[in-house]
C-alpha positions, 0 to 999 in steps of 0.5 A: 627724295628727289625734288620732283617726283617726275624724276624718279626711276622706277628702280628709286621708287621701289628702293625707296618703297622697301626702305618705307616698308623696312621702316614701318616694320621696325617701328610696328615690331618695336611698338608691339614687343614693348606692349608685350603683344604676339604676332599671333595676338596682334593679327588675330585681334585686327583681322590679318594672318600672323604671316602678314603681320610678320611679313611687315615686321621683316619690311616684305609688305609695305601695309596700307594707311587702313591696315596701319590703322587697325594695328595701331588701334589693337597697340592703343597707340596713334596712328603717328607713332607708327611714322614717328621720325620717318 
């Protein structure tokens, strides 16, 4: 990360956004296979389409805090599990 933010272009601040989302995704699909929970069964329980969920998983969609959340909720794990080492 740059060390002012002013300085980012806007194809870093995209690249950077996909790297996050990639991440993200990574950590919610290790975190839900290892509870033994479904796409199907994780979206239906917090409210979401199963396409979204997946769609997260294959870093496609950077997720909101809130949506973090409530998948974190449906995990029984803290929200910070899902940034761990970001």
């Amino acid at each position: 990360m740059k060390a002012n933010l002013n300085d980012i272009s806007a194809k870093e601040k995209s690249a950077e956004k996909q790297e996050f989302a990639g991440y993200v995704g990574k950590r919610l699909r290790k975190i839900r296979t290892e509870k033994g929970i479904s796409q199907e069964q994780l979206s239906e329980k917090a409210g979401y389409y199963r396409t979204y969920v997946g769609h997260i998983e294959n870093g496609q969609h950077s997720p909101s805090v809130h949506t973090m959340w409530r998948l974190s909720k449906v995990l029984k794990v803290d929200l910070g599990e899902l940034l761990k080492g970001l």
